[in-house]
LUMZATOR-449205 format. One record per residue (C-alpha): residue number from 1; residue in one letter; x, y, z. Coordinates in Angstrom, 3 decimals, always signed. Layout:
# LUMZATOR-449205
 seq type       px       py       pz
 NUM    a        X        Y        Z
...
//
This chain:
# LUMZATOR-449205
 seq type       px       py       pz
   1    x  +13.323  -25.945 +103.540
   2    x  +13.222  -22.700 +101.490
   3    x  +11.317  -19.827 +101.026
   4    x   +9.668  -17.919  +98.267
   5    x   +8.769  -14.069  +99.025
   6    x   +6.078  -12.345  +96.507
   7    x   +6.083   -8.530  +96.693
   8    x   +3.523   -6.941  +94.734
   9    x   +4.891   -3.473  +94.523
  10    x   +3.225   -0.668  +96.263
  11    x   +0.543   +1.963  +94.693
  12    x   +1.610   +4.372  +91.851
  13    x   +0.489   +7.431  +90.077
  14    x   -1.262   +6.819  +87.455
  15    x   +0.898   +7.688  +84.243
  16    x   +1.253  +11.621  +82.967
  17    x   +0.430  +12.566  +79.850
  18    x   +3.646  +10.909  +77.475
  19    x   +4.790   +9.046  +80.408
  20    x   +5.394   +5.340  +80.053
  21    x   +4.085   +2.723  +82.553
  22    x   +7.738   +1.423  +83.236
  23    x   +8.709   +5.022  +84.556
  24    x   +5.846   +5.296  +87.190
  25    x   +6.563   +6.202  +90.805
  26    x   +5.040   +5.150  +93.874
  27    x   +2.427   +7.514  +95.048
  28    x   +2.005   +8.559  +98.715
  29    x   -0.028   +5.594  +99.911
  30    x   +2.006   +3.539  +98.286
  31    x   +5.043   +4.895 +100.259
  32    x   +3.690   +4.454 +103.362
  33    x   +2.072   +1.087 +102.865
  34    x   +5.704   -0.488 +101.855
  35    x   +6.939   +1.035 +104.640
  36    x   +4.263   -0.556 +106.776
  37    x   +4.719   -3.973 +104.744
  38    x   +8.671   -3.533 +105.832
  39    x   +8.076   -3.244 +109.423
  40    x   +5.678   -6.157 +109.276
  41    x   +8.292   -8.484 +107.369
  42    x  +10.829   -7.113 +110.266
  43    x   +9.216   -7.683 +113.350
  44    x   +8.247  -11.129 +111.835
  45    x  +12.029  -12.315 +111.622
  46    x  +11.456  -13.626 +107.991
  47    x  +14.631  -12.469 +105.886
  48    x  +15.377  -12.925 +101.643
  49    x  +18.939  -14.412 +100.887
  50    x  +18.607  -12.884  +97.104
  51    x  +15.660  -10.163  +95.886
  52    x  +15.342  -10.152  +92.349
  53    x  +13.412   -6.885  +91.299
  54    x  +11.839   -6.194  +88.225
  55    x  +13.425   -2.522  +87.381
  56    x  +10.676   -0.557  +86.743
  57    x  +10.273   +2.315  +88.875
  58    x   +7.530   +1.285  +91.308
  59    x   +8.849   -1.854  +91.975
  60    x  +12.716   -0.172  +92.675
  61    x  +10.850   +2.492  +94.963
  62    x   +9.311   -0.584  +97.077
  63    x  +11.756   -2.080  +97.783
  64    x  +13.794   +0.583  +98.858
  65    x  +10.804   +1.756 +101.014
  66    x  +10.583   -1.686 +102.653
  67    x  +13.893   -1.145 +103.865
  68    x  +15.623   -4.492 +104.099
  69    x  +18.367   -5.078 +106.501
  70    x  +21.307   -6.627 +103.854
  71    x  +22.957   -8.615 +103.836
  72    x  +20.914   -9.942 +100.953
  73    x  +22.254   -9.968  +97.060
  74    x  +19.804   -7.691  +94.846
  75    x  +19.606   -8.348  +90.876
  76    x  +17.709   -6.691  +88.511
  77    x  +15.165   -9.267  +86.511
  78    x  +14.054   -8.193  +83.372
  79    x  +11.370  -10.916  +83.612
  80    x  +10.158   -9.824  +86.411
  81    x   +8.389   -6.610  +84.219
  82    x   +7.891   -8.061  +81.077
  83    x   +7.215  -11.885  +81.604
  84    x   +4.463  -13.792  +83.024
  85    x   +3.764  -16.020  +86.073
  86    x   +5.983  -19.242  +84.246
  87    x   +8.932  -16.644  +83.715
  88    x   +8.660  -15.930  +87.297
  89    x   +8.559  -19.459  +88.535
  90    x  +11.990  -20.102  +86.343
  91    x  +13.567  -16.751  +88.020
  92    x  +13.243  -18.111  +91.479
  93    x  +14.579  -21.541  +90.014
  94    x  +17.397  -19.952  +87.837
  95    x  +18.132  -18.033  +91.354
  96    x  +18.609  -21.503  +93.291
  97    x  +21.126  -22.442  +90.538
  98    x  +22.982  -19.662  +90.908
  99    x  +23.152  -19.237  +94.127
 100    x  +23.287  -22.925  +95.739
 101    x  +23.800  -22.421  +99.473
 102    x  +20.592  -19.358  +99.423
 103    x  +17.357  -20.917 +100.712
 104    x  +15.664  -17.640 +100.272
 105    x  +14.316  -15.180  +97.560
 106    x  +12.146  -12.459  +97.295
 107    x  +10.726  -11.190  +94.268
 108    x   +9.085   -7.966  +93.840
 109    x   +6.973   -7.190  +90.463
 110    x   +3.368   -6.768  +89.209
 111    x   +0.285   -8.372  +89.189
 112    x   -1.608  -10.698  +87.292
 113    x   +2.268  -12.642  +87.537
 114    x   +2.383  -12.212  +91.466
 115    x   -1.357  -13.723  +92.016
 116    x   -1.587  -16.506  +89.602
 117    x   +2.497  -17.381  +90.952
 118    x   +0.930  -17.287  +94.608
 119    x   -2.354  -19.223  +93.559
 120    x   -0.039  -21.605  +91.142
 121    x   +3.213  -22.327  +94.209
 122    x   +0.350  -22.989  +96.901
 123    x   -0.577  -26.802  +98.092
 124    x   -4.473  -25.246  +98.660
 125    x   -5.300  -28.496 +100.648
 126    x   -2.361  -27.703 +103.026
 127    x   -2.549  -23.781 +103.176
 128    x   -5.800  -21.645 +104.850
 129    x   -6.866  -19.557 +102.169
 130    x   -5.669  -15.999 +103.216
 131    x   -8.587  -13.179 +102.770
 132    x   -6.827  -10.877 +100.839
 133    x   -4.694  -12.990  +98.750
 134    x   -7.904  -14.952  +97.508
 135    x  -10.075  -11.036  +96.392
 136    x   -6.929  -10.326  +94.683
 137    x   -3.071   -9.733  +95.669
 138    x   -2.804   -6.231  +97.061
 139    x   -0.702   -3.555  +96.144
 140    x   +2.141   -3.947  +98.593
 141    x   +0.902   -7.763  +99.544
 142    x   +3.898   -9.785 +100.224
 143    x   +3.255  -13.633 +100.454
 144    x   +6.050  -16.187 +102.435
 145    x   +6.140  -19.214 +100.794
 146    x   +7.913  -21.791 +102.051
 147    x   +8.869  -25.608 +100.516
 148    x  +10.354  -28.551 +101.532
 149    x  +12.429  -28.960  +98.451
 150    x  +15.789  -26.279  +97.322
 151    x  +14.826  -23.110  +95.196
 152    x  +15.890  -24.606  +92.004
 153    x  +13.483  -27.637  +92.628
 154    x  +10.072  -26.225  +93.914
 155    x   +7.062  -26.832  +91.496
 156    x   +3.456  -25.459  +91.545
 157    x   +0.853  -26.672  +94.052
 158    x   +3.979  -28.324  +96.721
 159    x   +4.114  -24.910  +98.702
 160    x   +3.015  -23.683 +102.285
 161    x   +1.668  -20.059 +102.740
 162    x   +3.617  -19.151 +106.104
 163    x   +2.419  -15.725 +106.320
 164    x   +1.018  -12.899 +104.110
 165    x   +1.192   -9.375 +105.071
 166    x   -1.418   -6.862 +103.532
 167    x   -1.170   -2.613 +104.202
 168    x   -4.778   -3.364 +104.107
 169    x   -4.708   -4.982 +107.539
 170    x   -3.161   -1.857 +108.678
 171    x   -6.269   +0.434 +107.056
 172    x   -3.943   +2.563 +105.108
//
């Protein structure tokens, strides 16, 4: 079995005057509700092998704010900031490749790509529909995933929604 984690990174500022959107940090709320999102994932025992984290800012700033226990391998993905939902679909594969023995990986980047990836991975008739991942996938939502075939393999529509934790179920 693996698993597929989809971290929506938290809240930002909205950009200053000259400032470009890839340079945007996290704004207070947003701090917090990663490092609500962090103690959730923690006290739920679910653990990434590999994160791969789109390098803007925001996304950088939540994870570190989530606070993972390593040992986990984190890369930098490009894609992950400038590509859409497919180009994160072939991340997690390309991460299975290249890492054979993980059954694990977290990715943490920006809506629309982290909704329609969630909507896309999910077997609907197996999975309940989870409130807040069907109005819309939350700043600092983080969807588990998990298939019965390796990372390189899974396709759209053969995945299992295990859990999905929300800062808005903590009323930050």
């Amino acid at each position: 079995m693996s698993q597929v984690f989809l971290l929506r990174h938290a809240k930002a500022l909205w950009p200053s005057a000259g400032q470009k959107d890839f340079d945007r940090a996290l704004d207070i709320a947003g701090i917090e509700a990663a490092k609500v999102v962090g103690e959730e994932l923690k006290r739920s025992g679910f653990r990434p092998e590999i994160v791969l984290c789109s390098p803007a800012i925001r996304a950088r700033q939540t994870l570190e704010y989530i606070a993972l226990e390593p040992p986990f391998i984190v890369e930098d993905a490009e894609k992950l900031y400038s590509g859409g939902a497919d180009g994160y679909l072939l991340s997690v594969r390309m991460a299975g490749l290249e890492h054979e023995t993980a059954n694990s990986v977290m990715l943490v980047g920006h809506n629309p790509m982290m909704e329609e990836l969630a909507i896309a991975l999910i077997d609907q008739a197996k999975s309940p529909a989870h409130p807040d991942l069907v109005s819309g996938f939350p700043t600092a939502g983080l969807a588990v995933i998990s298939f019965d075939a390796p990372l390189a393999e899974i396709n759209p529509g053969t995945g299992m929604l295990q859990a999905f934790f929300s800062p808005a179920e903590h009323h930050l």
